[in-house]
C-alpha positions in Angstrom: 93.7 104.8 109.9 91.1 106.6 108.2 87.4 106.6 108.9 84.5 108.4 107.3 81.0 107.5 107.8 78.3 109.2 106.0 79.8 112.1 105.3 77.7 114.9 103.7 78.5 118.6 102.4 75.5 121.1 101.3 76.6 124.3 100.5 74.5 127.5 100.9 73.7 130.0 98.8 70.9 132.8 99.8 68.0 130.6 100.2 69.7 127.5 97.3 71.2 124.4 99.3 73.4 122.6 97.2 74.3 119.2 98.2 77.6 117.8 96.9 78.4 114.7 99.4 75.8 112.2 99.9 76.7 109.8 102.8 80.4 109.2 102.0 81.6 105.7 103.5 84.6 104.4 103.2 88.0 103.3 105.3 91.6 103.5 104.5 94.0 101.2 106.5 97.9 102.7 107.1 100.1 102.2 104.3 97.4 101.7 101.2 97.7 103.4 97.9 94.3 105.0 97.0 93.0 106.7 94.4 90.0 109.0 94.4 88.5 109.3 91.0 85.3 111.4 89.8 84.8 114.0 86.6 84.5 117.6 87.5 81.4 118.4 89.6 81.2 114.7 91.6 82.5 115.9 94.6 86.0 114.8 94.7 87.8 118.3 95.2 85.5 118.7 98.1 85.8 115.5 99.3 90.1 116.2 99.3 89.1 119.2 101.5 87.5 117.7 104.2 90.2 114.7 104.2 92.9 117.5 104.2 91.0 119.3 107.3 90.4 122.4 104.7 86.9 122.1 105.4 84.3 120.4 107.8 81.2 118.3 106.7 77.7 119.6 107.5 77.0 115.5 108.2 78.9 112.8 109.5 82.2 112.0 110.8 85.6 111.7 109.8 88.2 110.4 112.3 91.8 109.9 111.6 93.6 107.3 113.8 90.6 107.7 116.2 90.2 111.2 116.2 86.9 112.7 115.2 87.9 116.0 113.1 84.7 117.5 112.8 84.8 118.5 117.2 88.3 120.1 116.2 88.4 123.6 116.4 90.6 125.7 114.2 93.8 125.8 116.2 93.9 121.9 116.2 92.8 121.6 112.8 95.9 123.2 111.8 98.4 122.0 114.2 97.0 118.9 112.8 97.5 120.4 108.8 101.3 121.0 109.6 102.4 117.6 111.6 100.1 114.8 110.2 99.0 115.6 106.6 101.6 115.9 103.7 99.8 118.2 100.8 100.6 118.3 97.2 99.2 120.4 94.9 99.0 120.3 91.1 100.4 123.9 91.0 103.2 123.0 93.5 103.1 126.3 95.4 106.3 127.2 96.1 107.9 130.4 97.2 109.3 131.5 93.8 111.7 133.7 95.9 112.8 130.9 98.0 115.6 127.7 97.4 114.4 124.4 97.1 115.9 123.8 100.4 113.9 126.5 101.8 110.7 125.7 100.3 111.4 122.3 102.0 111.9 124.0 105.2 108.7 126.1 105.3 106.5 123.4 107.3 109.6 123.2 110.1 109.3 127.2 110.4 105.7 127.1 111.6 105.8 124.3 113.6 105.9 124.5 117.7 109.3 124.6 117.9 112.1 124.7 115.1 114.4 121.8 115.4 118.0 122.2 115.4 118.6 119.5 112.5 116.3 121.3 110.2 118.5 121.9 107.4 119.8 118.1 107.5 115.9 117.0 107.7 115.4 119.2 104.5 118.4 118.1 102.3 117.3 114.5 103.4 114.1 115.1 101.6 115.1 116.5 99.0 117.6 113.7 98.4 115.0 111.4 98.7 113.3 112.8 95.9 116.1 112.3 93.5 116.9 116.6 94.0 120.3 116.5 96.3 122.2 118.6 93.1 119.6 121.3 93.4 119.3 122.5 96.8 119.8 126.1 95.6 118.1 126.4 92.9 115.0 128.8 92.9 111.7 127.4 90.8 112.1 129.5 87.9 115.5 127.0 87.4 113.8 123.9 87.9 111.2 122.1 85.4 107.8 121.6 86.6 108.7 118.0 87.5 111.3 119.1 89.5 109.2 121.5 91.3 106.3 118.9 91.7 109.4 117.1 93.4 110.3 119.7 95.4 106.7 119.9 96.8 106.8 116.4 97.7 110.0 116.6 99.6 108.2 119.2 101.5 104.9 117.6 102.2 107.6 114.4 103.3 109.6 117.2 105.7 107.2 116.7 108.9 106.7 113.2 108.6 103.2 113.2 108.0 100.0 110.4 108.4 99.2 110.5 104.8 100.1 111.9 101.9 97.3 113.8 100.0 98.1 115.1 96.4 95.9 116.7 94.6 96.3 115.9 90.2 100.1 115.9 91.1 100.8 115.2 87.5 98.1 117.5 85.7 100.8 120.1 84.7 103.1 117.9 83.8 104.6 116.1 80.5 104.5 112.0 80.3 108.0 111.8 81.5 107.9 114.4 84.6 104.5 112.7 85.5 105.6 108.9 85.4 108.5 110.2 87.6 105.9 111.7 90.3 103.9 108.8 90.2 107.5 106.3 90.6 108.2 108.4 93.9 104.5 107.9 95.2 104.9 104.3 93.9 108.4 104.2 96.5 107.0 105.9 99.6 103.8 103.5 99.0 106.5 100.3 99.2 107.9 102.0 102.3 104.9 102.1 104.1 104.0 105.6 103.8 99.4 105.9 102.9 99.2 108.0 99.9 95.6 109.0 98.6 95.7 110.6 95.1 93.2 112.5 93.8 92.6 112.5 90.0 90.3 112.6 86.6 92.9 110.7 84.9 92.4 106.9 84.8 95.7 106.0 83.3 97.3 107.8 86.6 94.7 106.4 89.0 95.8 102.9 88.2 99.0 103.5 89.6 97.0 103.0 93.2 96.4 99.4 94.8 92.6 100.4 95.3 90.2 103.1 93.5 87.1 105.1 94.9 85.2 106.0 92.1 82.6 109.1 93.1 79.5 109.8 90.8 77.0 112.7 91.2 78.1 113.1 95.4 78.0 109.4 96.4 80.6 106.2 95.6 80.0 104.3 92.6 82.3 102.5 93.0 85.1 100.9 95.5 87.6 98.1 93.8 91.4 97.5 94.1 93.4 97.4 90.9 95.0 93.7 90.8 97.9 95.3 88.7 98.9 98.3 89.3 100.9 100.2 86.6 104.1 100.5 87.0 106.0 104.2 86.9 109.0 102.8 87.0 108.4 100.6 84.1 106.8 103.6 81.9 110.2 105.4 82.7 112.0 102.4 80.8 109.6 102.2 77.7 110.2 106.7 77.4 113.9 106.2 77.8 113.9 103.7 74.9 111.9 105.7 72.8 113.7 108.6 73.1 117.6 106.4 72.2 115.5 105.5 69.1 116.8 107.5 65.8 
């Protein structure tokens, strides 16, 4: 489903090139679990970018079901944003004005055409995300684990390719993470792709398969024969916390 072949991004600066990709290679088949792990400065936030269509390689190519992305133009890469790639953020980036349900919504209002179910669509997504008792509620009522929820539900509203999220759980205590990561965990069972991007080990190993990037290249590509379980960390908390 997804295709890159040596990609590579050099930045510009005056007369300073900075390269930061270094012949990227690597495929992801529909419905994986993937995480994308590297320490600050390896290339992994920029590497998110161009897989989110935020930002084009200077080298190389990058096609999703087929599609080469780097011939897109602006208009396409965008139409593309909204419809086929589900985004979310470690800051959640909601409207702090808006509902949950209307947070939800926001991807339907700048699509083509706004579909007559859109409110059903919305309360659908925000069920699925364990959220149906607070459709109303503004952010500054919800945790941050129930806003990183929120965010999924609306990265789930369009019914996207792939889901990208980007250190979903690095705002977030143990509990609200593990209960982020047993939603991804779900929508990976149901078929959905989910690529994850983090610095955290402990949360990478939630994926079926790890991309490990060092200094601009992959160094390293395995799969995780044991996932951790979410679900299972949510058991082991819940104990802990009936203990006297």
């Amino acid at each position: 489903m997804i295709e890159l072949e040596n990609i590579e991004k050099t930045y510009t600066t005056g007369e300073v090139r900075t390269a930061v990709l270094k012949g990227i290679s690597f495929r992801i088949e529909a419905g994986e679990y993937v995480a994308i792990m590297g320490a600050s400065g390896t290339g992994k936030s920029t590497l998110m970018n161009i897989l989110g269509c935020l930002d084009k390689p200077t080298g190389g190519h990058y096609r999703l079901e087929g599609t080469d992305m780097v011939n897109l133009d602006d208009d396409a890469l965008s139409h593309l944003r909204n419809h086929r790639i589900g985004f979310v953020f470690q800051l959640f980036h909601l409207l702090e004005r808006a509902t949950a349900i209307r947070n939800v919504s926001l991807p339907l209002i700048y699509s083509e055409r706004y579909p007559e179910d859109a409110r059903q669509r919305a309360e659908k997504a925000l069920a699925a995300v364990g959220l149906a008792d607070r459709m109303t509620y503004k952010p500054n009522q919800l945790s941050g684990g129930q806003q990183q929820r929120v965010a999924i539900a609306r990265a789930l509203i369009m019914n996207p390719t792939f889901i990208l999220a980007d250190e979903p759980t690095g705002n977030l205590d143990s509990k609200s993470g593990a209960e982020v990561l047993a939603i991804f965990e779900r929508l990976h069972r149901e078929g959905r792709t989910v690529i994850l991007v983090s610095h955290d080990r402990a949360v990478a190993e939630h994926a079926n398969r790890i991309i490990i990037l060092k200094d601009g290249r992959i160094a390293e590509d395995r799969p995780v024969p044991n996932p951790r379980d979410a679900e299972a960390e949510l058991r082991v908390l819940a104990e802990k916390e009936g203990q006297p």
